[in-house]
NUTORVEX-285141 format. One record per residue (C-alpha): residue number from 1; y, x, z. Coordinates in nm, 3 decimals. Example, Ala and Ser with C-alpha at 12.3 -4.5 7.8 and 13.67 -1.06 7.14 Angstrom:
BEGIN
[site 1, [-0.450, 1.230, 0.780]] [site 2, [-0.106, 1.367, 0.714]] 
//
This chain:
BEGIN
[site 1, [1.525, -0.009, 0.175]] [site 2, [1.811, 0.005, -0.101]] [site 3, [2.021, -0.194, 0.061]] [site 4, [2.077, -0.575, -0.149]] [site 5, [2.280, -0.901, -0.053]] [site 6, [2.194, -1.178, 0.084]] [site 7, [2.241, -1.385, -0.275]] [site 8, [2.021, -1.166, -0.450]] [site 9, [1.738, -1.263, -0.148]] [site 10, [1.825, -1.622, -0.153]] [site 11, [1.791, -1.614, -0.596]] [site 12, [1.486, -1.417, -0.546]] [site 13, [1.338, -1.708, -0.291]] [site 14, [1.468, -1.995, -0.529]] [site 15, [1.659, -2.125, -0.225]] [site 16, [2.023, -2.275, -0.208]] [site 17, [2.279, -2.001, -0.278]] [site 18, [2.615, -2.021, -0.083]] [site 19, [2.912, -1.751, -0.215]] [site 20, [2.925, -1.587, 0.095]] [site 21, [2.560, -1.492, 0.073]] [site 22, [2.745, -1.226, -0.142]] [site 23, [2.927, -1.061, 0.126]] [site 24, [2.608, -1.033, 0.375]] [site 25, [2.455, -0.710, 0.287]] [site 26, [2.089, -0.593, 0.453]] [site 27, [1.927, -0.292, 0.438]] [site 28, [1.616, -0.335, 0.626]] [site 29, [1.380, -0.639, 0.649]] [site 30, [1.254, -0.660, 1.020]] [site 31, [0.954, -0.905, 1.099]] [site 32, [0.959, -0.776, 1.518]] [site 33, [1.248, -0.922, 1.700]] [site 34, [1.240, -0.635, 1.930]] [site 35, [1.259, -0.370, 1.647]] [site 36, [1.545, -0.564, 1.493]] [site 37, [1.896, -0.313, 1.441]] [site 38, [2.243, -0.376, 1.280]] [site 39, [2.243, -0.523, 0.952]] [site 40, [1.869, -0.607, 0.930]] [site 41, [1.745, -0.911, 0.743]] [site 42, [1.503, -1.047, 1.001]] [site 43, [1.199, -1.230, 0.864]] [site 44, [1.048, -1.479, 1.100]] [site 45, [0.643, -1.530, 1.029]] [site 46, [0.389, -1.697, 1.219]] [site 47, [0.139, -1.427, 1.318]] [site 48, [-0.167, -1.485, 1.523]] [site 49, [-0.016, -1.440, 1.866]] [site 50, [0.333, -1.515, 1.806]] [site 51, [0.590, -1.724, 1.557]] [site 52, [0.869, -1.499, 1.455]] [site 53, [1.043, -1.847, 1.434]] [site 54, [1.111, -1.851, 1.824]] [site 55, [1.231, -1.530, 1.788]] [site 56, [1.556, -1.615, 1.573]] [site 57, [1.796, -1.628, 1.881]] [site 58, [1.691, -1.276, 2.019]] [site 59, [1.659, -1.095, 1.658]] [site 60, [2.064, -1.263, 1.620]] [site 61, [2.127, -1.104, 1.995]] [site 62, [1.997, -0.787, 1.831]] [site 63, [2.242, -0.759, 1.529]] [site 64, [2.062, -0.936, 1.244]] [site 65, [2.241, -0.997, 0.989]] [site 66, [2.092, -1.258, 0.854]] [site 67, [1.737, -1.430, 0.868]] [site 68, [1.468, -1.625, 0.669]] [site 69, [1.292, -1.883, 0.864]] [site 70, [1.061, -2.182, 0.830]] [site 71, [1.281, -2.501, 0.741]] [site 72, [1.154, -2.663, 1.074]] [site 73, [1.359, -2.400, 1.298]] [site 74, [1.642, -2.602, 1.471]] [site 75, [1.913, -2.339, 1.382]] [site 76, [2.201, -2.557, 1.592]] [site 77, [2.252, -2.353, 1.921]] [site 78, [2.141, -2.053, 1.727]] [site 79, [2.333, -1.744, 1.827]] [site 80, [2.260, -1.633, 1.451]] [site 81, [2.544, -1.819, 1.142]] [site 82, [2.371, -2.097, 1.042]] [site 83, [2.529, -2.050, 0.721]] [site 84, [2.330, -1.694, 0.732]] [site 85, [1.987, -1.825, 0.729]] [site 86, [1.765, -1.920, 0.418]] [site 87, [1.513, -2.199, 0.527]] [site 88, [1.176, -2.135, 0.349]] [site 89, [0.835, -2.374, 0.358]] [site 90, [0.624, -2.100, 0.354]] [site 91, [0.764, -1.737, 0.538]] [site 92, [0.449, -1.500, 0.437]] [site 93, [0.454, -1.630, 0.079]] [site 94, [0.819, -1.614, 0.062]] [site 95, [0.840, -1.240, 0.188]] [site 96, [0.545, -1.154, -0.090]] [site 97, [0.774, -1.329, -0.369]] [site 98, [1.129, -1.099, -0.189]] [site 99, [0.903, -0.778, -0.230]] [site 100, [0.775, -0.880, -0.593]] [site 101, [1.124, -0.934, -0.699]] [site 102, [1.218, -0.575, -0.498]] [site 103, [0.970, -0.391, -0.669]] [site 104, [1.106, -0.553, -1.017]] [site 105, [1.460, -0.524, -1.021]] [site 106, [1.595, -0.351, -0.748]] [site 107, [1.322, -0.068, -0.696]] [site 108, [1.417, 0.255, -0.937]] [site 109, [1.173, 0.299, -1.228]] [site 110, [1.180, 0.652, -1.196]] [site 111, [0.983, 0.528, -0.819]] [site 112, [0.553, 0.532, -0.903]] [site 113, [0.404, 0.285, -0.708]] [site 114, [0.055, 0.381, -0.570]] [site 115, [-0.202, 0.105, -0.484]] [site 116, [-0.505, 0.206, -0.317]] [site 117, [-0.794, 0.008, -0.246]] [site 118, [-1.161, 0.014, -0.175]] [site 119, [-1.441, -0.091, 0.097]] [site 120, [-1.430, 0.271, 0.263]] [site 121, [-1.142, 0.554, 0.267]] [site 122, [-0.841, 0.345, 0.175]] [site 123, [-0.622, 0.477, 0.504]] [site 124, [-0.738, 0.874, 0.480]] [site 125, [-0.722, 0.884, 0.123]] [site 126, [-0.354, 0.737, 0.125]] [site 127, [-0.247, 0.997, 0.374]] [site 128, [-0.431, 1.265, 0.164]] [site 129, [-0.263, 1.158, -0.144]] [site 130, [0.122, 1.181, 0.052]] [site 131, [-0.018, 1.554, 0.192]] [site 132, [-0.046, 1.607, -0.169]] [site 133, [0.287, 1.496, -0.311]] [site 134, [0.507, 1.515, -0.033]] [site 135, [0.578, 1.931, 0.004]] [site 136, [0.752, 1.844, -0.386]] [site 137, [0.855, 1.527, -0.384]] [site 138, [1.060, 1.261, -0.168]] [site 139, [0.848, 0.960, -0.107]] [site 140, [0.722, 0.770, 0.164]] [site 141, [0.308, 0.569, 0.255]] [site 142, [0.227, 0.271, 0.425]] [site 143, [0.236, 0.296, 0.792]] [site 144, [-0.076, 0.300, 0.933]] [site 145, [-0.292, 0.035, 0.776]] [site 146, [-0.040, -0.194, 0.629]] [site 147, [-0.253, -0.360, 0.374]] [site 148, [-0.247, -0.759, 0.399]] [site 149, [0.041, -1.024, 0.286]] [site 150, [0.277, -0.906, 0.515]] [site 151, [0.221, -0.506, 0.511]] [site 152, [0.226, -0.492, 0.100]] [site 153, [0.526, -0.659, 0.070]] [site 154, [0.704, -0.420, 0.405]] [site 155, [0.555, -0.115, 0.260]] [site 156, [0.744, -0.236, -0.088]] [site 157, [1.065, -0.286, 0.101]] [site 158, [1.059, 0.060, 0.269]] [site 159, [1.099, 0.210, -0.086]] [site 160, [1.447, 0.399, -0.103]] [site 161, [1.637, 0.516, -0.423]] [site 162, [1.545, 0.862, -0.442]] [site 163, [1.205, 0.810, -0.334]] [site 164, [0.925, 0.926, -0.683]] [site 165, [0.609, 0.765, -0.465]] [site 166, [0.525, 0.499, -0.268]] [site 167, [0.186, 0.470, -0.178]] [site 168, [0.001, 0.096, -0.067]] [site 169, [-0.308, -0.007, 0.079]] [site 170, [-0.465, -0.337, -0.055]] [site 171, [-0.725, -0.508, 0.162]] [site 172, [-0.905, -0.835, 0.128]] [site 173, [-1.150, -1.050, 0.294]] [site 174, [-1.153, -1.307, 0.047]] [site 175, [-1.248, -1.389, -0.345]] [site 176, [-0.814, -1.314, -0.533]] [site 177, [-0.688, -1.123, -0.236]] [site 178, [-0.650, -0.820, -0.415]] [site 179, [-0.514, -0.986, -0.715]] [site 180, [-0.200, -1.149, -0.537]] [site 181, [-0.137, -0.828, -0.377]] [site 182, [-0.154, -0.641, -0.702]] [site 183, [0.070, -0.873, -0.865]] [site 184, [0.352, -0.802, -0.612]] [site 185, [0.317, -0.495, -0.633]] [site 186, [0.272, -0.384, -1.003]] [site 187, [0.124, -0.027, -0.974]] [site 188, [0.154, 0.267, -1.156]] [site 189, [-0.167, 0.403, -1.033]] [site 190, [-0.450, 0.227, -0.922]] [site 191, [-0.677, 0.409, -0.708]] [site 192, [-1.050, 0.255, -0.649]] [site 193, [-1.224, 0.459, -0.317]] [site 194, [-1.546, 0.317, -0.315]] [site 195, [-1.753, -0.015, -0.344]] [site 196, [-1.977, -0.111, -0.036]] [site 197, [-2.091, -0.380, 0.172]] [site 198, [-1.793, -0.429, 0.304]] [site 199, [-1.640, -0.799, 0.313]] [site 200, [-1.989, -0.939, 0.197]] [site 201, [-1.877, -1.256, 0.435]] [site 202, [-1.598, -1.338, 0.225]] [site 203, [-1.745, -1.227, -0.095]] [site 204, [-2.080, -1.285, -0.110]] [site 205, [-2.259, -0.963, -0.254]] [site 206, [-2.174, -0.647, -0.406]] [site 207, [-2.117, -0.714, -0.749]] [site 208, [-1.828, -0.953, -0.628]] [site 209, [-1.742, -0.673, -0.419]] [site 210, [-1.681, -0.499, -0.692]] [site 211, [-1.513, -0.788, -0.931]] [site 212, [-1.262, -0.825, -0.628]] [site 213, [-1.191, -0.439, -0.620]] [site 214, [-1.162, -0.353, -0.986]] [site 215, [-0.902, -0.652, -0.997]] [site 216, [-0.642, -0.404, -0.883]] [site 217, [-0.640, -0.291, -1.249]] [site 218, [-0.521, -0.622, -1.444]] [site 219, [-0.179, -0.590, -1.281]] [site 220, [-0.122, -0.236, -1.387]] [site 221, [0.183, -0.121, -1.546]] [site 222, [0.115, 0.018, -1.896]] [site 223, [0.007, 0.343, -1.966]] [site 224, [-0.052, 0.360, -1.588]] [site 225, [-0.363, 0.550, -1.453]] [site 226, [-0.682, 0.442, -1.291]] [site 227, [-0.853, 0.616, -1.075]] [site 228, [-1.195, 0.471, -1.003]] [site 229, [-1.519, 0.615, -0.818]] [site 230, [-1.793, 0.514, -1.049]] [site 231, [-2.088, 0.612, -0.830]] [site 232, [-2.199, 0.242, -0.787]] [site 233, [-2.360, 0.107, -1.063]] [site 234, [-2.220, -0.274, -1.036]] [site 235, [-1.810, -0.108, -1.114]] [site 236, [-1.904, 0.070, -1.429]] [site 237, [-1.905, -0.261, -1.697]] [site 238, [-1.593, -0.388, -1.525]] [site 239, [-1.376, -0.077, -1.588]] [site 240, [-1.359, -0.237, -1.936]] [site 241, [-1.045, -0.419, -1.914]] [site 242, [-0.807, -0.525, -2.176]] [site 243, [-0.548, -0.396, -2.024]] [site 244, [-0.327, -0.058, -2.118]] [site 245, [-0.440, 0.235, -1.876]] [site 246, [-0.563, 0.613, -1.879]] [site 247, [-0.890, 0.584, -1.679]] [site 248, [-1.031, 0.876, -1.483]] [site 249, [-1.363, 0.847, -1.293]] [site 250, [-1.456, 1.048, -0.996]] [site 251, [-1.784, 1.041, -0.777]] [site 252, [-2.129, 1.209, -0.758]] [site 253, [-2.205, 1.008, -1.069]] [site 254, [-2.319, 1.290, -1.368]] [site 255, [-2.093, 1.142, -1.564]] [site 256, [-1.825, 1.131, -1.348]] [site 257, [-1.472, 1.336, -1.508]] [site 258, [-1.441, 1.438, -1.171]] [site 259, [-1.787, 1.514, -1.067]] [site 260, [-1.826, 1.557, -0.695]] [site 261, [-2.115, 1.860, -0.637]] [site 262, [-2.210, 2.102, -0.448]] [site 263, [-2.119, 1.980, -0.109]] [site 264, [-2.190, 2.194, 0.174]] [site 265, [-2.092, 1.947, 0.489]] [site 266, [-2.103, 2.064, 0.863]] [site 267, [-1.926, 1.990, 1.189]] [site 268, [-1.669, 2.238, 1.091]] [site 269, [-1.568, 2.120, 0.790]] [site 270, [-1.694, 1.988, 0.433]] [site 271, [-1.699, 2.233, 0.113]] [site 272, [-1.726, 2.117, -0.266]] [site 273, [-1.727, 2.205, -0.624]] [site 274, [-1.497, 1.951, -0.824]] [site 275, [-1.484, 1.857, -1.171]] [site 276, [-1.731, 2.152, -1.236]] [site 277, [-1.456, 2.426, -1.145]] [site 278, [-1.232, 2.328, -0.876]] [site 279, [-1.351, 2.486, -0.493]] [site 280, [-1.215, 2.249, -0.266]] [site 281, [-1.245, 2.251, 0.139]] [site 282, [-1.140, 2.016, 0.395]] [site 283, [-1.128, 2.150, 0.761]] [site 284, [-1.267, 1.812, 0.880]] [site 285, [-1.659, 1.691, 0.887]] [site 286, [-1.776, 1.432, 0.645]] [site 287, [-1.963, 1.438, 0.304]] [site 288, [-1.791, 1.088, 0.223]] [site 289, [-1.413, 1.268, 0.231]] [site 290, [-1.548, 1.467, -0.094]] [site 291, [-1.456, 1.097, -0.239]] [site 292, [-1.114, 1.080, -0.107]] [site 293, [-1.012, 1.422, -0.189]] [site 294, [-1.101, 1.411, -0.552]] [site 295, [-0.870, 1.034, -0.545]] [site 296, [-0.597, 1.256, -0.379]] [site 297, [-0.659, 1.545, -0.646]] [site 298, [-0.687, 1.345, -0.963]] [site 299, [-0.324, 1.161, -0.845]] [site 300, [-0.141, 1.467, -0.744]] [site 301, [-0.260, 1.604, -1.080]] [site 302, [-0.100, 1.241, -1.295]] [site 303, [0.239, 1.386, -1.090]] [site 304, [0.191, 1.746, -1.264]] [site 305, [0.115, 1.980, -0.970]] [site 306, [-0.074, 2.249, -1.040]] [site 307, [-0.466, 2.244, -0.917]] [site 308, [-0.434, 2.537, -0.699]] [site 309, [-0.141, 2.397, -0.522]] [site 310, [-0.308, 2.042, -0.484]] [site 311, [-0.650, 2.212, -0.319]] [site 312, [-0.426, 2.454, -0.094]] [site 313, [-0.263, 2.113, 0.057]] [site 314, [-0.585, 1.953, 0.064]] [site 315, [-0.717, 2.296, 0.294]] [site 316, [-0.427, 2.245, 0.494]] [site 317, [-0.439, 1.801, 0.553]] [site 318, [-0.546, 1.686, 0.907]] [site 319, [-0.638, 1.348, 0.966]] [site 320, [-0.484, 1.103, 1.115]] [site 321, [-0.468, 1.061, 1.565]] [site 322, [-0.835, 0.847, 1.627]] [site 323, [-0.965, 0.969, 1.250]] [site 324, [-1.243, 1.197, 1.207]] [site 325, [-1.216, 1.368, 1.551]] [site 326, [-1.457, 1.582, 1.714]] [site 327, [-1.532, 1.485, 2.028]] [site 328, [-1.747, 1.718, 2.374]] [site 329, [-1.954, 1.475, 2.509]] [site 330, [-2.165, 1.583, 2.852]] [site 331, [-2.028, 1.936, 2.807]] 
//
């Protein structure tokens, strides 16, 4: 995180500024007491085992600098400056709104934000896509599946000063999920996996699916890319959007600018012919990975490396620990 003040958080929040909030710097926001250091900004939310807001006292104990908390926290035997604490109604909202304002003034426009989202593929094409563009440039993913209104907003704040990527996961479960996401974090590059029957208990059917998914694109930056797999027949009308992008489709779909063919899929490993000239293997089993690899491919190509370089990284990615393993079972 580039480290900001404690005024800057507080104007961001819309919350009572005090001038010392000036002289309180932070350079990490911390929502885990126990993973609190030195000069973090610890952010107290309710989770669905624990309240961050009981935490204040041991996150203080810790080093916090300061904290944001719910305005119901009794701060007055608080080991933490009381005059160091911003009170907020809402924590989760409030951290979205922090990250929003991050991503808009503070984050380096020189910095592409990459949102990724999708019923299947989201987590292996992210770390495909930073297998891709990390060997050239400095950058940084979302850990693990970070991909709700708390991880968006912490993968945001992660972003450092030299850093030319930062890649996101968006996930929903519900009808505007996506959306609010999106809006915080104002990609450069949208990247669609794949619409399924995933989430058809919060949305309902397919096409909704699909409404909810391609919403990524209204909050695109202009002249940002899009990179959408158009193999399901309810995303196709909704890719026309009045909104400023360069759109490239991928899939097994004939038409299709990256057309996915050819693919030769065993326990070993999974071969493919790409856009009609591009030979691309993955050392991992899995005909569905074709669709992640041509995601990672057409990004690392918007960044400018060269095709040969991207499908040489692609050979050489390995999934992630509990991913795509093989496993001996009764010898």
């Amino acid at each position: 995180m580039i480290p900001v003040s404690l005024k800057q958080v507080a104007g961001a929040l819309g919350v009572g500024e005090r001038p010392e909030y000036a002289d309180i710097v932070v350079r990490r926001v911390a929502t885990d007491s126990r993973a609190v250091e030195p000069g973090d900004l610890f952010w107290a939310v309710r989770g669905a085992r624990f309240d961050g807001n009981e935490f204040v006292d041991q996150a203080a104990a810790k080093g916090a600098a300061a904290c944001v908390c719910s305005s119901a926290v009794d701060l007055r035997s608080s080991a933490l400056d009381r005059r160091a604490c911003l009170r907020v109604d809402d924590s989760v909202a409030a951290l979205g709104r922090f990250a929003a304002y991050y991503r808009q003034e503070i984050m380096p426009r020189s910095t592409a934000v990459v949102a990724i989202t999708g019923s299947n593929g989201k987590t292996t094409t992210k770390s495909m896509i930073d297998c891709v563009l990390a060997p050239s440039y400095p950058g940084r993913s979302a850990p693990k599946s970070f991909n709700n209104s708390i991880g968006v907003p912490l993968t945001l704040l992660s972003g450092e000063a030299d850093d030319r990527y930062l890649i996101m996961e968006i996930g929903t479960n519900s009808r505007g999920e996506v959306a609010a996401l999106a809006a915080i974090g104002s990609p450069d590059v949208a990247v669609i996996t794949s619409i399924g029957e995933a989430h058809l208990e919060g949305l309902g059917d397919v096409r909704a699916v699909a409404a909810e998914k391609t919403s990524l694109l209204d909050y695109l930056r202009p002249q940002a890319l899009a990179v959408v797999n158009t193999d399901r027949p309810e995303v196709r009308p909704l890719l026309r959007r009045g909104v400023s992008m360069r759109l490239l489709t991928f899939g097994c779909h004939p038409r299709a600018e990256l057309r996915i063919s050819e693919v030769d899929a065993t326990i070993r490993g999974t071969r493919f012919l790409l856009g009609g000239k591009y030979r691309v293997e993955l050392t991992m089993p899995g005909a569905h990975h074709t669709a992640n690899a041509a995601a990672a491919f057409a990004v690392g190509r918007w960044f400018g490396l060269d095709p040969a370089e991207i499908v040489d990284r692609l050979r050489a990615f390995r999934p992630a620990e509990g991913r795509t393993q093989l496993a001996e079972v009764d010898g």
